[in-house]
C-alpha positions as CSV (number, residue, x, y, z in Angstrom):
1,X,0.0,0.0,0.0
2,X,1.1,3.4,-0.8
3,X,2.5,5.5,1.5
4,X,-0.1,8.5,0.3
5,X,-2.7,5.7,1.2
6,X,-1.4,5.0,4.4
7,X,-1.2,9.1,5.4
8,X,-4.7,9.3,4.1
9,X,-6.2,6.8,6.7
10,X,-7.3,8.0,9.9
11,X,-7.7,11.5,9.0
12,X,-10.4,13.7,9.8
13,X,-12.6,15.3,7.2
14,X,-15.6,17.8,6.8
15,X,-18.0,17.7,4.0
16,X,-19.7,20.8,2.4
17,X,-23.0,19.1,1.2
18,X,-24.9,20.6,-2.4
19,X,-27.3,17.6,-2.5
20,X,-29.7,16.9,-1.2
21,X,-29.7,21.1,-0.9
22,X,-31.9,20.1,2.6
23,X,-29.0,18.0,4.3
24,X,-29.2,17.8,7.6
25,X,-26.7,15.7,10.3
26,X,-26.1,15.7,14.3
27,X,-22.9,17.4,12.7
28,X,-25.2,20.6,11.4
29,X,-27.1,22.0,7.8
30,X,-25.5,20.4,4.7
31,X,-23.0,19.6,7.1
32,X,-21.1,15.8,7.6
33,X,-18.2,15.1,9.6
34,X,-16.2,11.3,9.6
35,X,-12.6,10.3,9.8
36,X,-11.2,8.2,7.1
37,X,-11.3,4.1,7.7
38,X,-9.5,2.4,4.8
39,X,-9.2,2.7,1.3
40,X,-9.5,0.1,-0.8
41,X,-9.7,-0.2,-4.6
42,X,-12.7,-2.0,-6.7
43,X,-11.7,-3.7,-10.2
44,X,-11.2,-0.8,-12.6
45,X,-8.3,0.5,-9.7
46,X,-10.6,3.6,-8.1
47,X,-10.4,4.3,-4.8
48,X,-13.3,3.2,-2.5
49,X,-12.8,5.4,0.9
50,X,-14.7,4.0,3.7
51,X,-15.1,6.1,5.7
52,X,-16.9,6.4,9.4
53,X,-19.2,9.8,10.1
54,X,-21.3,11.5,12.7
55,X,-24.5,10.3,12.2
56,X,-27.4,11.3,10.3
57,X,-30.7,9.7,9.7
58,X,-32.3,8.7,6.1
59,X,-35.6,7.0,6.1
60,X,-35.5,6.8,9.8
61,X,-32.0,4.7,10.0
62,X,-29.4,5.9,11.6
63,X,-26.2,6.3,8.6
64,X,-22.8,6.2,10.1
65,X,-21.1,4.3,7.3
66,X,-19.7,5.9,3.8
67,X,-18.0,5.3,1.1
68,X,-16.7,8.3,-0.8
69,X,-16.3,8.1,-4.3
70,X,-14.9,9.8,-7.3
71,X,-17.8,12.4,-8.3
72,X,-17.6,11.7,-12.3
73,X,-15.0,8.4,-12.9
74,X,-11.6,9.1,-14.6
75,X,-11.6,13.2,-13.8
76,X,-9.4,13.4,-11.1
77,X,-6.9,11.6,-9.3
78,X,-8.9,11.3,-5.6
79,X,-5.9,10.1,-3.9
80,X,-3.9,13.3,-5.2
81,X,-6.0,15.5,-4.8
82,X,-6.8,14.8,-1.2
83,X,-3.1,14.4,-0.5
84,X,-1.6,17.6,-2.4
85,X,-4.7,19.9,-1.9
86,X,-6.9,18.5,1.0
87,X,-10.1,18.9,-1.0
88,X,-12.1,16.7,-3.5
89,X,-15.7,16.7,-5.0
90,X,-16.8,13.2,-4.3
91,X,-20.2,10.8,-4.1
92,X,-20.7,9.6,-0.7
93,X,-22.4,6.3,-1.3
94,X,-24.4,4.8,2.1
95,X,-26.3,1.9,3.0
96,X,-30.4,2.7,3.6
97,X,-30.3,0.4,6.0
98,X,-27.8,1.8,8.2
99,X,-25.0,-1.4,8.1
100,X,-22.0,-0.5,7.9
101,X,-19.7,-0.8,5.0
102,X,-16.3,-2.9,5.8
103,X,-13.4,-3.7,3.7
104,X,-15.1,-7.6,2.7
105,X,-18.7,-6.5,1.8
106,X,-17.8,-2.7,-0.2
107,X,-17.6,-3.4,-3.8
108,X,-20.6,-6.4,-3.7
109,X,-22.5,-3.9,-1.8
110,X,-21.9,-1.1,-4.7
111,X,-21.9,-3.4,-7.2
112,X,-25.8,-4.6,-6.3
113,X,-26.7,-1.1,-5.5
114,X,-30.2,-1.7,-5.0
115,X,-29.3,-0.6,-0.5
116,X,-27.7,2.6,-1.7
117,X,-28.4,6.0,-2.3
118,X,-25.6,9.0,-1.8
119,X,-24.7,12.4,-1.2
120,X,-23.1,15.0,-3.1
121,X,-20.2,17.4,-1.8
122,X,-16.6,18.1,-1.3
123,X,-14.5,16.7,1.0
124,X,-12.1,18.8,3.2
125,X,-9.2,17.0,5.4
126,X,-9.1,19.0,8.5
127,X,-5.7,20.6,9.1
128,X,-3.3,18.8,12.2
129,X,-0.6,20.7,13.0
130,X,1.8,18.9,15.7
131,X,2.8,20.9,18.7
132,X,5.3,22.8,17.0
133,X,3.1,24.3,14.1
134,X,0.5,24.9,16.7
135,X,3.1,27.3,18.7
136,X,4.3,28.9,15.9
137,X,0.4,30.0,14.7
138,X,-0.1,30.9,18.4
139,X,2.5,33.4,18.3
140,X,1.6,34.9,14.8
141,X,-1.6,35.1,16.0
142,X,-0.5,37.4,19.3
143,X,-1.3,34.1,21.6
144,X,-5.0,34.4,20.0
145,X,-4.7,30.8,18.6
């Protein structure tokens, strides 16, 4: 596994919703929040990001589970982008029925479809600075960060 892979997993994300344009999650409006699981890839070699994300519910069912997805196939390099600019326009495939996507059950899931619905939006990684980077913005800042 690439290392870009490996530095991609466990990350934190927010995602800017445009559809549904009525979005709504415990994580706010056209709002969704997760950390990045795996990353596996289906036949044709795209990436398949599972990802884990504050709930929100669909149909009454709880969705916690994701998969994020390249918006329109063969447009961008998901991996890169996320990795060079921290930002991507992606699908985000989940399960009506609330179960959770794992590594063993992701591309027969997609690949029947008939359980799935998704979301529109990009994809943000949030910013970790380590404890140096945090003092140094801290002192640009005047101690205000």
């Amino acid at each position: 596994m690439s290392n870009h892979i490996v530095d991609l997993i466990g990350k934190s994300f927010h995602v800017s919703i445009g559809e549904p344009w009525d979005f709504e999650s415990n994580a706010g409006q056209n709002l969704m929040k997760g950390r990045i699981r795996e990353i596996v890839f289906d036949q044709t070699g795209s990436p398949l990001i599972l990802c884990e994300v504050i709930p929100f519910s669909s149909s009454g069912r709880s969705i916690s589970s994701i998969v994020a997805v390249n918006r329109y196939q063969n447009t961008q390099d998901v991996i890169e982008s996320l990795r060079l600019s921290g930002s991507a326009g992606l699908n985000f495939i989940f399960r009506r029925s609330g179960e959770i996507f794992s590594v063993d059950n992701v591309e027969t899931v997609l690949n029947r479809g008939a359980d799935c619905s998704f979301l529109v939006g990009t994809m943000k990684l949030e910013i970790e600075l380590n404890y140096s980077e945090r003092s140094a913005v801290r002192e640009a800042s005047g101690g205000m960060a």
